[in-house]
C-alpha positions in Angstrom: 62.3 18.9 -0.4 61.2 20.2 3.3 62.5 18.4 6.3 60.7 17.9 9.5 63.2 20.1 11.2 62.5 22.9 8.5 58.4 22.8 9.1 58.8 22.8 12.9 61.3 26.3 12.4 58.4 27.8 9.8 57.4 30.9 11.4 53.6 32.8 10.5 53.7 35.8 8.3 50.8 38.6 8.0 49.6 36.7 5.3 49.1 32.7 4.1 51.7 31.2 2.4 52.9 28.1 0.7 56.2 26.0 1.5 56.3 23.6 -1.3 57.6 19.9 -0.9 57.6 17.8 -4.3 55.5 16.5 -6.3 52.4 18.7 -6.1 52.6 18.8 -1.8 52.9 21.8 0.1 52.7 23.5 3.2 50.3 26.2 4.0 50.9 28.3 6.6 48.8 30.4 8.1 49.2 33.4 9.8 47.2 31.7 13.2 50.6 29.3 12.9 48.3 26.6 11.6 50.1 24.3 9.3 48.2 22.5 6.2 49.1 20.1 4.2 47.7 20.7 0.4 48.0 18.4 -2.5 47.9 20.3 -5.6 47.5 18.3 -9.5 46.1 18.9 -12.2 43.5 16.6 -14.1 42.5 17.9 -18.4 44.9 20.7 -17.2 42.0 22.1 -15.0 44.1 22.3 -11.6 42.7 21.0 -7.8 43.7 20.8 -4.7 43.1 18.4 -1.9 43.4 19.2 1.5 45.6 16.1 3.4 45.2 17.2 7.0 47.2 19.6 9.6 51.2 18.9 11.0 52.2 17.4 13.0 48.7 15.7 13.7 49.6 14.8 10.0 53.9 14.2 9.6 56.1 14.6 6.9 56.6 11.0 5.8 52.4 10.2 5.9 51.5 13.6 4.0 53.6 12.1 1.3 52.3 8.5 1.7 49.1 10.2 1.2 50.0 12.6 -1.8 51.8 9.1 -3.7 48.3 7.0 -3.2 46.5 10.1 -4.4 48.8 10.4 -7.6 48.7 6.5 -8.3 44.5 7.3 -8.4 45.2 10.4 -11.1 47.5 8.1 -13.2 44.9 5.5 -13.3 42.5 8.2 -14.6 40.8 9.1 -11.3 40.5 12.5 -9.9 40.4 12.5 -5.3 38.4 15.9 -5.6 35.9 14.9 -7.7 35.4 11.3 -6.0 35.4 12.7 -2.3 32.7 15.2 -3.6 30.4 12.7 -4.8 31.5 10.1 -1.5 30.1 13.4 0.5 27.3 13.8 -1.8 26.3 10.3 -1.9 26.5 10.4 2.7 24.2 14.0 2.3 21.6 11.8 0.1 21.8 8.7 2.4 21.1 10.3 5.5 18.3 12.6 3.9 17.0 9.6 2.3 15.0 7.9 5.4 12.7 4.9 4.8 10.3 7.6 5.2 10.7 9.7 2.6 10.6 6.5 0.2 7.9 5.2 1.5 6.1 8.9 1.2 7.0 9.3 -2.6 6.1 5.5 -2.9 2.5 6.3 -1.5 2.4 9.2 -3.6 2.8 6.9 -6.8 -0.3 4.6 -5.4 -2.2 8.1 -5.7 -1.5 8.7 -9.1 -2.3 5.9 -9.9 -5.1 5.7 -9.3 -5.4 3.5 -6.1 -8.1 3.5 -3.9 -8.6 6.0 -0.7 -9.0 2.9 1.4 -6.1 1.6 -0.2 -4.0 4.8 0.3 -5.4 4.8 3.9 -4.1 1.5 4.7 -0.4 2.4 3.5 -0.2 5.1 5.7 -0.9 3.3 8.8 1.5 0.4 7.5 4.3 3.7 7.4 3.4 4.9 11.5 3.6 1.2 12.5 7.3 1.0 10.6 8.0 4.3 12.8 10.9 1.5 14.2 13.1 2.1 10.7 11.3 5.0 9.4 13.4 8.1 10.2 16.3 5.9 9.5 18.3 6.2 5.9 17.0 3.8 3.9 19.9 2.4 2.2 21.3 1.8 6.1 18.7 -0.7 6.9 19.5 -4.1 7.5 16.9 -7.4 7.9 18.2 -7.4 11.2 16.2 -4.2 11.5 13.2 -5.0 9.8 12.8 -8.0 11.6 13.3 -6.4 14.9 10.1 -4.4 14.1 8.0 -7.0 12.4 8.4 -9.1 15.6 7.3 -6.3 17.6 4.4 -6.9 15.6 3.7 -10.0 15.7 4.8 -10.6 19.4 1.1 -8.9 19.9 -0.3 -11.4 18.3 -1.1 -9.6 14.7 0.0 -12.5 12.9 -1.6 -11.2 9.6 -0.8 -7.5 10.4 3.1 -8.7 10.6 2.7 -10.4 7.3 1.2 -7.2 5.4 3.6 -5.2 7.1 6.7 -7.2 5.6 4.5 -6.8 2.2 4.5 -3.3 2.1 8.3 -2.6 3.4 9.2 -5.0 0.5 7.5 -2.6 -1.8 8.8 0.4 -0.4 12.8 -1.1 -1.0 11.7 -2.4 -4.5 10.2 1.6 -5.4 14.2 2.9 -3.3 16.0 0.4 -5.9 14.5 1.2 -8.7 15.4 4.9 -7.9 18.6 4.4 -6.9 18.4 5.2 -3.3 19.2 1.2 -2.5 20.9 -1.5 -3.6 19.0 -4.4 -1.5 15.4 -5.4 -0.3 15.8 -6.3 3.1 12.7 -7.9 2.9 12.9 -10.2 0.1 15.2 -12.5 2.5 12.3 -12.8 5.3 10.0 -14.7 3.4 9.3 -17.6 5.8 10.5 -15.5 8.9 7.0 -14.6 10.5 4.1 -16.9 11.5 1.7 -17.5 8.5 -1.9 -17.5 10.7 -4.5 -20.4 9.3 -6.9 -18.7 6.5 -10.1 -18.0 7.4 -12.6 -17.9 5.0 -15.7 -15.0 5.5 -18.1 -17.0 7.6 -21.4 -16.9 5.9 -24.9 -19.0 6.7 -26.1 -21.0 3.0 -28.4 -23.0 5.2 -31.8 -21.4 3.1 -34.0 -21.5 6.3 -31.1 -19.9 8.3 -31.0 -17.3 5.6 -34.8 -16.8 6.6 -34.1 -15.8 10.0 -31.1 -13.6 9.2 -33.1 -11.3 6.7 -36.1 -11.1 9.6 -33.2 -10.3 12.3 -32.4 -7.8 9.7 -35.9 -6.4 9.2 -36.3 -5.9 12.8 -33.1 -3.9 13.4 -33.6 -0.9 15.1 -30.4 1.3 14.7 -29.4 3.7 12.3 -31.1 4.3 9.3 -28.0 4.2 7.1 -27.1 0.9 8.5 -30.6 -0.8 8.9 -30.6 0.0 4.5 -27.2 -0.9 4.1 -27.8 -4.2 5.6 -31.0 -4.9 4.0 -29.7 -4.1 0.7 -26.2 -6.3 1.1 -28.1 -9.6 0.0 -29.4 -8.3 -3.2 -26.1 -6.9 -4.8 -23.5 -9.8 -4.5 -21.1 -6.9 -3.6 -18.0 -6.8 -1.3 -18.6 -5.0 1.9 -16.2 -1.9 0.9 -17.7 -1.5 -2.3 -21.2 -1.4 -0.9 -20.7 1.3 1.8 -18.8 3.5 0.0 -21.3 3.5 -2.7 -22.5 6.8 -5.0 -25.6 8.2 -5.7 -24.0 9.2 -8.7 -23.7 5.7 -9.6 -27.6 4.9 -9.3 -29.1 4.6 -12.9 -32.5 4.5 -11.8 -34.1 4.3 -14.8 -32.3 2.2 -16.5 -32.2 -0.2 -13.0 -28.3 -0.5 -12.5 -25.6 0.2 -10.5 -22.3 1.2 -12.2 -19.0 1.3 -10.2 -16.0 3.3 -11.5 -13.0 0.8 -11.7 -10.6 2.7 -9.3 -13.3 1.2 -6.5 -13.7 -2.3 -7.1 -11.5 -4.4 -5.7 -10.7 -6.3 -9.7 -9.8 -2.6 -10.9 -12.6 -3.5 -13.6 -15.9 -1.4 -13.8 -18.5 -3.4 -13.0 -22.6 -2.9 -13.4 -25.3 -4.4 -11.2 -28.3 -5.4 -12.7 -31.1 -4.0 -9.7 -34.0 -6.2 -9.0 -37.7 -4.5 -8.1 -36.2 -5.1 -4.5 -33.0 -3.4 -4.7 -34.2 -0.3 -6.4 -37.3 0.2 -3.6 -34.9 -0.1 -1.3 -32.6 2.4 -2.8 -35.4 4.7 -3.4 -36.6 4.7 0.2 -33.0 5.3 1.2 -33.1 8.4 -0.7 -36.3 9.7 0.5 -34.2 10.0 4.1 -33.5 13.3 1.8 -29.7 13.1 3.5 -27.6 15.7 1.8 -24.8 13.8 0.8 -22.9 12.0 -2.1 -22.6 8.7 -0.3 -25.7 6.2 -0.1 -24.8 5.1 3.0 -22.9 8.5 5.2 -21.8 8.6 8.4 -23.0 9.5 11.8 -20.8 12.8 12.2 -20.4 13.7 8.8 -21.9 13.3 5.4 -18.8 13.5 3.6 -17.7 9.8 4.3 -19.2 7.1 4.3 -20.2 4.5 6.8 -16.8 2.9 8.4 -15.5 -0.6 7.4 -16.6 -2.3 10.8 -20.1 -0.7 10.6 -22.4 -4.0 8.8 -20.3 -7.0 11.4 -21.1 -4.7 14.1 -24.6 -4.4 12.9 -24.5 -7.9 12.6 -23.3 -8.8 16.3 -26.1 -6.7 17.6 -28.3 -9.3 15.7 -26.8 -11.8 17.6 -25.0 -13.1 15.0 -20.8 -14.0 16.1 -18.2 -13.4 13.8 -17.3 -17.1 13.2 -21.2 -17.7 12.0 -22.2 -14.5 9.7 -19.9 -11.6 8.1 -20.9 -8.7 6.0 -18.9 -10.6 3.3 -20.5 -13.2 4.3 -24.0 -12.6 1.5 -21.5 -13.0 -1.0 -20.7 -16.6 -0.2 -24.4 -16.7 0.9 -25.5 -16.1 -3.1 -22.6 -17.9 -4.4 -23.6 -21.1 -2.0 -27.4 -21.2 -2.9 -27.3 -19.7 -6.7 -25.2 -22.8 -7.8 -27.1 -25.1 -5.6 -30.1 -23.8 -7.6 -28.9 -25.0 -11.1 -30.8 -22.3 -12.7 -27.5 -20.5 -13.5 -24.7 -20.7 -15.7 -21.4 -20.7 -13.6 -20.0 -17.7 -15.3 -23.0 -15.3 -15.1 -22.8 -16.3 -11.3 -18.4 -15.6 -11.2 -19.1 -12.3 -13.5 -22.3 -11.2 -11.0 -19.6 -11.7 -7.8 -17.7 -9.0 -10.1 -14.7 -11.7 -10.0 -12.2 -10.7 -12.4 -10.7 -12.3 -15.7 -7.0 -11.8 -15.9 -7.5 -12.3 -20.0 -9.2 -8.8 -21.0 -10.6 -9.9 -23.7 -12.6 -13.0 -22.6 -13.8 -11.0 -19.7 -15.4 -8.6 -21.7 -17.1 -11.0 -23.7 -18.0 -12.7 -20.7 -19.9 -9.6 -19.5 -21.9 -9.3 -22.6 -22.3 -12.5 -22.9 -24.3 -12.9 -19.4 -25.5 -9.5 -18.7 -29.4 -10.6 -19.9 -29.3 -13.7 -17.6 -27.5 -11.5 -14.9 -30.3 -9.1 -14.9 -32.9 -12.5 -14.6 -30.7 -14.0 -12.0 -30.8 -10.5 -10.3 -34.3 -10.9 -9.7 -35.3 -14.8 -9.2 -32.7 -14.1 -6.2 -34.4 -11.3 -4.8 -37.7 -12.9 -5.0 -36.5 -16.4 -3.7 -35.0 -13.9 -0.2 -38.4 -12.4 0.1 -39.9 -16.1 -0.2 -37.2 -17.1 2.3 -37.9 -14.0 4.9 -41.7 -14.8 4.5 -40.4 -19.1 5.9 -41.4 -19.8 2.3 -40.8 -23.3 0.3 -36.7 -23.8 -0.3 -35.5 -24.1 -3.3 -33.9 -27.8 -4.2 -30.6 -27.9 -6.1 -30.9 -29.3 -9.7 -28.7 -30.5 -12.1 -28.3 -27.3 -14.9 -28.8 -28.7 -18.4 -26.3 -27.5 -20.3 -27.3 -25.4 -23.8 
């Protein structure tokens, strides 16, 4: 067995070479004078050796402290090579691994899945406003630090922004543990840690003269044609702004006088038809005689190859004179809802399936389509004809009581 006195005498040689202790430790001396301490053992007779550190940074009676721990570890059926290799492995993956690379492949998923451009769209500006955390490892990220940057957020006063925000980072964590990149949503403990705003529902006008007014305001709007259609046409379809503007030509069955909408774009994630009235598909056809050459129904200013942007209809609509706490482009929705079951010419269910709002049970909301479709396409156009009778300051309707069949 060496003695301190007998390292500190060890003299360099051309060539390395090993002073052995006991036990599997030895000295390696090489011919710079540089003394290492090696640790040498063998696990299923396949040899390894550990490296302990340099003497005298590392003395005598700790190299051998060291080697004893490290053969109490074999004994219990461990290997110190093998475990510091995956301890490095596992630092290499958590510092590649940055909430940004999750969230990335996490966004990637949405896509093949099938989610929607807008949808995709949003996620990505959720990821640059988490730019806080995001080039941090993911697995290194505490609430503390989530927190930090949701209050930034909502210190601006984007109470509903903040919200989302949390939303989204939850999903992200939730995508990292199920791939084994963490082992905690920081999230999930949050809940209740960010100011919940007061809901505000889409303002909308169901007073039928008001209504009257509105649709001549709209007549006599003088800006684009793409929006001046767009608008006119947003009362006759019962359809969410998003699904309106980003609307196909391809989706036009003229001739049959319906509207079908893939799945992947309505909000639901169900297909959904709309029955066109005479109204709808004059409007439609005068939109196409603009003889725009592009996909989109309603395209943008600088480019045909998107459509109008979100913001385009409410903006539309402030022009009008119309303020955002009195009439939204989701807004006709409520409008038709309002004033179709006032009417009590309607069953309930063809008005919920016309709204396109969805059915968790699959099979009732597919009978539920068939089952109204031929009042749908009646409702379709006693609505259009009651807004032209409204735009012309026509009699109102009175509410009735529906008999039931």
């Amino acid at each position: 067995m060496l003695t301190t006195v007998q390292i500190r005498a060890l003299k360099p040689a051309a060539r390395p070479f090993k002073v052995p202790d006991s036990g599997g430790l030895f000295l390696l001396v090489q011919p710079t004078g540089a003394l290492l301490w090696r640790f040498r053992y063998k696990v299923f007779g396949v040899e390894r050796k550990m490296s302990l550190g340099t003497f005298p940074n590392v003395s005598l009676k700790d190299a051998r402290k060291k080697r004893d721990e490290l053969r109490s570890e074999i004994v219990d059926g461990g290997d110190p090579v093998e475990e510091k290799r995956q301890r490095r492995l596992k630092d290499e993956l958590a510092a590649a691994t940055t909430f940004a690379v999750v969230a990335e492949e996490f966004i990637q998923k949405m896509e093949r899945e099938g989610k929607s451009p807008a949808t995709i769209k949003k996620a990505r500006w959720f990821l640059e406003l988490l730019d806080g955390i995001a080039r941090r490892p993911i697995a290194a990220i505490t609430p503390h630090d989530l927190l930090d940057v949701l209050k930034r957020v909502e210190r601006r006063g984007h109470h509903e922004t903040a919200l989302r925000l949390r939303s989204f980072a939850g999903r992200v964590f939730r995508y990292g543990f199920a791939t084994l990149r963490v082992d905690r949503n920081p999230a999930d403990i949050l809940r209740g840690a960010l100011t919940v705003p007061r809901v505000r529902h889409h303002a909308a006008i169901i007073d039928p003269l008001k209504v009257g007014e509105l649709l001549r305001a709209i007549d006599d709007y003088n800006g684009r044609p793409e929006t001046t259609f767009a608008l006119r046409l947003a009362p006759h379809v019962f359809l969410r702004p998003g699904e309106l503007r980003q609307g196909k030509w391809s989706e036009i069955d003229f001739a049959d006088k319906i509207w079908r909408i893939p799945a992947e774009r309505m909000k639901m994630k169900q297909a959904h038809t709309v029955p066109l009235s005479r109204q709808s598909l004059y409007l439609l056809q005068e939109l196409r005689s603009l003889g725009r050459p592009s996909e989109f129904l309603f395209p943008a200013l600088h480019t045909t190859k998107r459509p109008i942007c979100e913001n385009t209809l409410n903006v539309a609509l402030r022009r009008l004179g119309y303020e955002h706490d009195e009439m939204t482009s989701h807004g006709f929705r409520a409008t038709a809802s309002t004033l179709l079951n006032e009417s009590g010419l309607w069953h309930p269910d063809a008005i919920e399936r016309a709204l396109a709002h969805g059915d968790s049970n699959k099979v009732r909301a597919a009978y539920h389509r068939g089952a109204h479709w031929a009042e749908r396409v009646k409702m379709a156009q006693w609505w259009s004809d009651y807004l032209d009778q409204l735009r012309a300051g026509g009699a109102v309707i009175e509410g009735k009581f529906r008999k039931e069949a």
